[in-house]
Every structure is written in C-alpha cells, then in structure tokens.
C-alpha positions in Angstrom: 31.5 169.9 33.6 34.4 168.4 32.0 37.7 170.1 30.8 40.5 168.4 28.5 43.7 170.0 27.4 46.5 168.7 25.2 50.2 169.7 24.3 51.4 168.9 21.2 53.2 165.2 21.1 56.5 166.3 20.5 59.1 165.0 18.0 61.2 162.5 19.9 64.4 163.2 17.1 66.6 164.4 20.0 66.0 165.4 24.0 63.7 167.7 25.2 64.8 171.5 25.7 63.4 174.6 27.6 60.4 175.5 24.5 59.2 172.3 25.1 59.1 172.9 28.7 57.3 175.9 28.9 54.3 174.5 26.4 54.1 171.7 28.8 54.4 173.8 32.0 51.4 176.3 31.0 49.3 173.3 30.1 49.7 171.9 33.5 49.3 175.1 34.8 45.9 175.3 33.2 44.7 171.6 34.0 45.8 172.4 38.1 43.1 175.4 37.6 40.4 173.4 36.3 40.6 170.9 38.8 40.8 172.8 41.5 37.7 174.4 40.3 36.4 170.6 40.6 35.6 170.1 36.8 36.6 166.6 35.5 39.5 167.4 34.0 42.4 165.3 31.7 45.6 166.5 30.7 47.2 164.5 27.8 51.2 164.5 26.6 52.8 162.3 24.8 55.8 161.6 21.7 55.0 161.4 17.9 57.7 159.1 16.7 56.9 158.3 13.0 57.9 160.3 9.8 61.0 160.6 7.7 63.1 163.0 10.1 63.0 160.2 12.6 64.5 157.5 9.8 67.2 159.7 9.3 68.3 160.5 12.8 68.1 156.7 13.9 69.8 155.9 11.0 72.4 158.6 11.3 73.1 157.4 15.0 73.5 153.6 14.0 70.2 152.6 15.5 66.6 151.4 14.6 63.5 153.6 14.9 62.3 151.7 17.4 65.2 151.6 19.7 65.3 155.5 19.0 62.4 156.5 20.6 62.2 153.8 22.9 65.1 155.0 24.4 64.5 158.9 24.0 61.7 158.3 25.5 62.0 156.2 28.6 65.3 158.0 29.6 64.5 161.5 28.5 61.1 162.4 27.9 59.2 161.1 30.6 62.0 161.5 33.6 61.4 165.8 31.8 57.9 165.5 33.4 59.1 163.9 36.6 61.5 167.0 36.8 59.0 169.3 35.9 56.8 168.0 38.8 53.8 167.9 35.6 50.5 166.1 36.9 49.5 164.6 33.2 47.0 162.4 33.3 47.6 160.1 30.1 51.0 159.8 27.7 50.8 158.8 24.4 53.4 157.4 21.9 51.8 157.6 18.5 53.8 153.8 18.4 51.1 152.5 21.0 48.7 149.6 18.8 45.7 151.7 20.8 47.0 155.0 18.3 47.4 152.8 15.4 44.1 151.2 15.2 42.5 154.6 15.8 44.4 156.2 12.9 43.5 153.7 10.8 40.0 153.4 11.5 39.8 157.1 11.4 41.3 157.0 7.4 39.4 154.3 6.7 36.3 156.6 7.5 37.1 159.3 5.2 38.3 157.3 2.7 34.4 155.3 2.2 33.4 158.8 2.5 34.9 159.9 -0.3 37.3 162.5 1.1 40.4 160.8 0.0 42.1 159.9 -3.5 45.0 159.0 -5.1 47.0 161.8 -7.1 50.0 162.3 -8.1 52.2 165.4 -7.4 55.8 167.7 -7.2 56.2 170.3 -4.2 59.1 171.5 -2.3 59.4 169.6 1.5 61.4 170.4 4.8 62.3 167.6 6.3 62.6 169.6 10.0 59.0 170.5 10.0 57.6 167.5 7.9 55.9 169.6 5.7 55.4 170.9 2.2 56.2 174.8 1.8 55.2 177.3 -0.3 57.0 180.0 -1.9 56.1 182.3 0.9 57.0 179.9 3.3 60.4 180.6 1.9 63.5 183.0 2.5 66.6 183.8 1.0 69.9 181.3 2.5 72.4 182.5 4.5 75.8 181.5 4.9 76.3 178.1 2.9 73.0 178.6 1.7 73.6 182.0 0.0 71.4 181.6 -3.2 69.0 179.3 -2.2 65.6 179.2 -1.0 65.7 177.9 2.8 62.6 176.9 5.2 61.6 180.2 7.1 61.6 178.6 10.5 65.0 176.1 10.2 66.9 178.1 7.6 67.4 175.0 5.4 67.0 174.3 1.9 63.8 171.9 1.4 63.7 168.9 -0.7 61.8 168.6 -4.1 59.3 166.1 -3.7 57.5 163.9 -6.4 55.3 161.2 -5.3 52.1 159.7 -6.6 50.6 159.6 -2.8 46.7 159.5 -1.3 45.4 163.1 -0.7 42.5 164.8 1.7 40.1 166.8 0.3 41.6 169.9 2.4 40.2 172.2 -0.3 36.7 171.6 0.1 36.8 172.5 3.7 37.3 176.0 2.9 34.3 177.9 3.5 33.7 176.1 6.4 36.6 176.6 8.4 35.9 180.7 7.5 32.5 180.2 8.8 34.0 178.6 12.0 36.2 181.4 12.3 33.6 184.0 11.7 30.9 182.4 14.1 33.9 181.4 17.2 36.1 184.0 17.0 37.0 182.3 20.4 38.2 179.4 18.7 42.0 180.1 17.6 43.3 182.4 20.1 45.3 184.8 20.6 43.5 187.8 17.5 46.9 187.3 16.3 47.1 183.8 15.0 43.4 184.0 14.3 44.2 186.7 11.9 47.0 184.9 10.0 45.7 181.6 10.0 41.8 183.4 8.6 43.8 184.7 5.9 45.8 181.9 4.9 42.4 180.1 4.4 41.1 182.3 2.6 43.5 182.8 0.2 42.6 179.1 -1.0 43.1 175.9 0.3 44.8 173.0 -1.7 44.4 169.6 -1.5 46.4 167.6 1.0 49.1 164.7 0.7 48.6 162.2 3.4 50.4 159.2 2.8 54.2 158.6 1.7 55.4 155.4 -0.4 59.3 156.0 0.1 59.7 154.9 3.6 57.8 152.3 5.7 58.7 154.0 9.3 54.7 154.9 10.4 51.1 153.7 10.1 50.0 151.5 7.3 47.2 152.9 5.4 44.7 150.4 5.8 43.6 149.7 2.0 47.1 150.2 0.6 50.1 148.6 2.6 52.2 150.0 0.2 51.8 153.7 1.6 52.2 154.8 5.7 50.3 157.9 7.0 52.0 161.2 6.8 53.2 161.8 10.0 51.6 165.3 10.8 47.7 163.3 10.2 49.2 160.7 12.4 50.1 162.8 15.1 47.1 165.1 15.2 44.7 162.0 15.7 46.6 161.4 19.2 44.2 163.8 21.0 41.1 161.5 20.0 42.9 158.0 20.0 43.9 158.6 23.9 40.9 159.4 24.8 39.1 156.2 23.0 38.0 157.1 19.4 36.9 153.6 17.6 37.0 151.6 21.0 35.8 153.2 24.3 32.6 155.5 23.1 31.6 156.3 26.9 35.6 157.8 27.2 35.4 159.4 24.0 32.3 161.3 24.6 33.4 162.3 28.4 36.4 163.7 27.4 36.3 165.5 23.9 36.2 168.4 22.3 39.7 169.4 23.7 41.8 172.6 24.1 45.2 172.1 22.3 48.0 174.7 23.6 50.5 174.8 21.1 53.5 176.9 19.4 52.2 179.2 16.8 54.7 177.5 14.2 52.2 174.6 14.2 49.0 176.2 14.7 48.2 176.0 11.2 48.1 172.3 11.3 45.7 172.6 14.3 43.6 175.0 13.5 43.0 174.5 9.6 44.0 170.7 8.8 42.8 169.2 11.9 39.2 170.7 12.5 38.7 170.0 8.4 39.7 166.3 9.0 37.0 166.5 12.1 34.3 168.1 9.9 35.1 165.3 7.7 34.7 162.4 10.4 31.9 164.0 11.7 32.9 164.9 15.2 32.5 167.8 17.5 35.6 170.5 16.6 38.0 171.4 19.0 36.8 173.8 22.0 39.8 176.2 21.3 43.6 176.1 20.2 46.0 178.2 21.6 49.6 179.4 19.5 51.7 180.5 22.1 55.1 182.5 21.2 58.4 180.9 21.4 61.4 181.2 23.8 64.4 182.8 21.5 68.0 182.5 21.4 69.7 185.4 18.7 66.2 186.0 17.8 65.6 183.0 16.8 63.1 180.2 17.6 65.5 176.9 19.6 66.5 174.9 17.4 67.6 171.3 17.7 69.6 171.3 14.8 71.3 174.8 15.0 72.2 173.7 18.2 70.4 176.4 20.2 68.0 174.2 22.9 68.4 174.6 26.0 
C-alpha cells in the first residue's frame, strides 16, 4: 500500500516565513507516520517560480527571473528544510525541463480533446494571488485605499485585466465535481472548507483563463508560442510531473492519486480547478486535500508584502 502527500510549491517572490513552515512541518509529520507504518510512502515539496508577480519582483530588485529564484532558492528555500530537519523525498521547481514537458504534454491533451479555446475577456486580477476575483472576493480599502475595492486576502486594489487568452472548459465540470463532493465527502477536508468550496460550485462555474500573452516569464503553450501557461495551471501539474506523468508510467502509477495539505486560501484551486483539469485528462482524482488555517499576526493571515512573516 502506497501513500503520497504534497505541500503546495510555494511562491519563491521572497524567503520563506513561519506559515510556510508549519504546512511543511504537518506534511512531514504525516509522511514519518505512513512510513513508519511501512507503507511506500513519497513526500514531495518544491518552488513555483513562473507568473507575473515573479517578473515584477526580479525586476524591482535589478535582477533576472532566473537568477531570482535560482538564488531564493538554493540559499533560502532548501537550507529552510535542512533547518526544519523535513525528510522530503523529491523537490520540484516548476523551472525543471522534466515540469515543462509534462505541462505541456498535459495542455496539449485537453486541447485535442476539445477542452480548451480561445476567447477573449475583461476581469478584475490580483497580482499577490495570481488570480481573477470576483466581486465577493472583494472588500472595501483601508487607509490609502479608502474607496476602492481591495483583494480580501492582501488588502490591495486588483488590476483590470483585458486579454484575448486560451480558456478551460471549467464550466462544464460542474456537476461533476458536486457529484464528487456528494459521493466523497472525505475528499476536501475539514466539513468546513467542504462546505464553502460545495457552494461556490454550485453557485456556477465559469470558464477559465489559462494562458497570458503580456509576459513571456513561464511555460510556452505548445501550439501558440505567443501565450505562456497561467501560472496557477502550471503549478498545480507539479504533483503529477514529479512523480512521471508523460515519461515514467511505472512511477506515475506507483505513486498517484496524492493527498495535497494546503492553506485554505488556495483550496479552491485544489479542490475545484485541479480535479476538473484531472477529469479532463482522464486520471484518477486526488485521494484527499486538506485546507489548513493560517498562523495570524493582528488577525491577519502573514503577509510578505505587509511585512508581517515571520
């Protein structure tokens, strides 16, 4: 009997601080369990280091990407599992040609199976999470930002967006992710993310964008050069790329369906966008994912850019 649990990769924009720590911890905790219990067991961490927040911090710190998280990495987040005495058995950079060719193989899929198309669009996009919000993902500003709408989890106005880009058929996914959530309740855990992310489905799903045309820092899509992956369908490959999808078959199918332990503000992207892209590949879904809370500072989640990590 095999067990395989992921963290999240995390965004490699600055150093590690204690949040991050404490996902990675309990995941290590869990994988010591299982292997004790003599189950074949595989813990995977890693970086995601593509996407437009990562342009702009290089950028803003005289450097290139790639020195950025070459660096970050090498001298921060890998010595951070060294301190943390963390017994990981693999560590991915989504900048690794093994995650690349995966991703892209992966798109290509869906795209000859019809799940992806080009479209144009205009929505609202924080740059800190490297998503698209809607209104009720909003809040009134504060401070500075008196009168404006700001991001609910980094208290910043968000960018209007308008791009002709590819899109994934998110929308026809709807009924069944319900269905998974009705017939595995032990799927999203704990009741209380279940809950929230059941009824976020099933007040409707829209479509998804997946590719951006304004930078090139991230993965070519493979029948357009023109466009890169968006980095959150990038980064949420990682747990199938490590592990051999498109290249090692005998790996792949030892290893998956994993458990991903991960913070609840990105359990939506885990536990709605991923499993649809998986029913869309045709692969096994996830064995669970787990949206843990968050270590506060004022009440707040630690943020790198309000300067409360620790």
């Amino acid at each position: 009997m095999g067990f395989y649990v992921t963290t999240p990769i995390f965004y490699v924009n600055d150093v590690p601080h204690i949040g991050h720590a404490y996902n990675i911890v309990a995941a290590d905790a869990l994988a010591r369990w299982h292997r004790m219990r003599g189950e074949d067991t595989w813990m995977l961490t890693g970086t995601d280091e593509h996407g437009q927040k990562i342009l702009r911090t290089a950028t803003a710190n005289d450097s290139t990407p790639e020195d950025w998280t070459d660096r970050l990495v090498e001298t921060a987040w890998k010595p951070n599992l060294e301190v943390l005495n963390v017994a990981n058995d693999d560590f991915i950079r989504t900048t690794e040609p093994r995650h690349r060719d995966g991703v892209q193989k992966f798109l290509q899929r869906l795209y000859d199976s019809g799940y992806i198309y080009y479209g144009e669009f205009e929505a609202e996009y924080c740059v800190g999470c490297e998503e698209y919000k809607t209104s009720t993902d909003l809040v009134p500003g504060q401070g500075e930002y008196e009168g404006q709408q700001v991001c609910s989890i980094h208290s910043r106005p968000t960018e209007t967006v308008k791009e002709a880009n590819y899109f994934f058929k998110l929308s026809e996914f709807q009924d069944r992710l319900l269905e998974l959530y009705d017939s595995r309740p032990e799927y999203v855990q704990p009741a209380s993310v279940r809950n929230e992310l059941r009824s976020f489905i099933a007040a409707g799903l829209n479509d998804l964008s997946i590719s951006r045309s304004t930078f090139d820092w991230g993965i070519k899509v493979p029948w357009d050069e023109k466009h890169v992956v968006y980095v959150w369908f990038d980064a949420l490959l990682n747990y199938i790329t490590a592990i051999g999808y498109g290249e090692d078959d005998e790996s792949f199918e030892r290893r998956w369906p994993g458990n991903h332990i991960v913070g609840k503000d990105i359990a939506r992207f885990h536990a709605v966008i991923w499993p649809a892209m998986q029913m869309a590949a045709g692969i096994e879904i996830s064995e669970r994912v787990y949206g843990h809370g968050w270590l506060l500072v004022g009440g707040e989640k630690m943020s790198k850019s309000k300067a409360t990590g620790i």
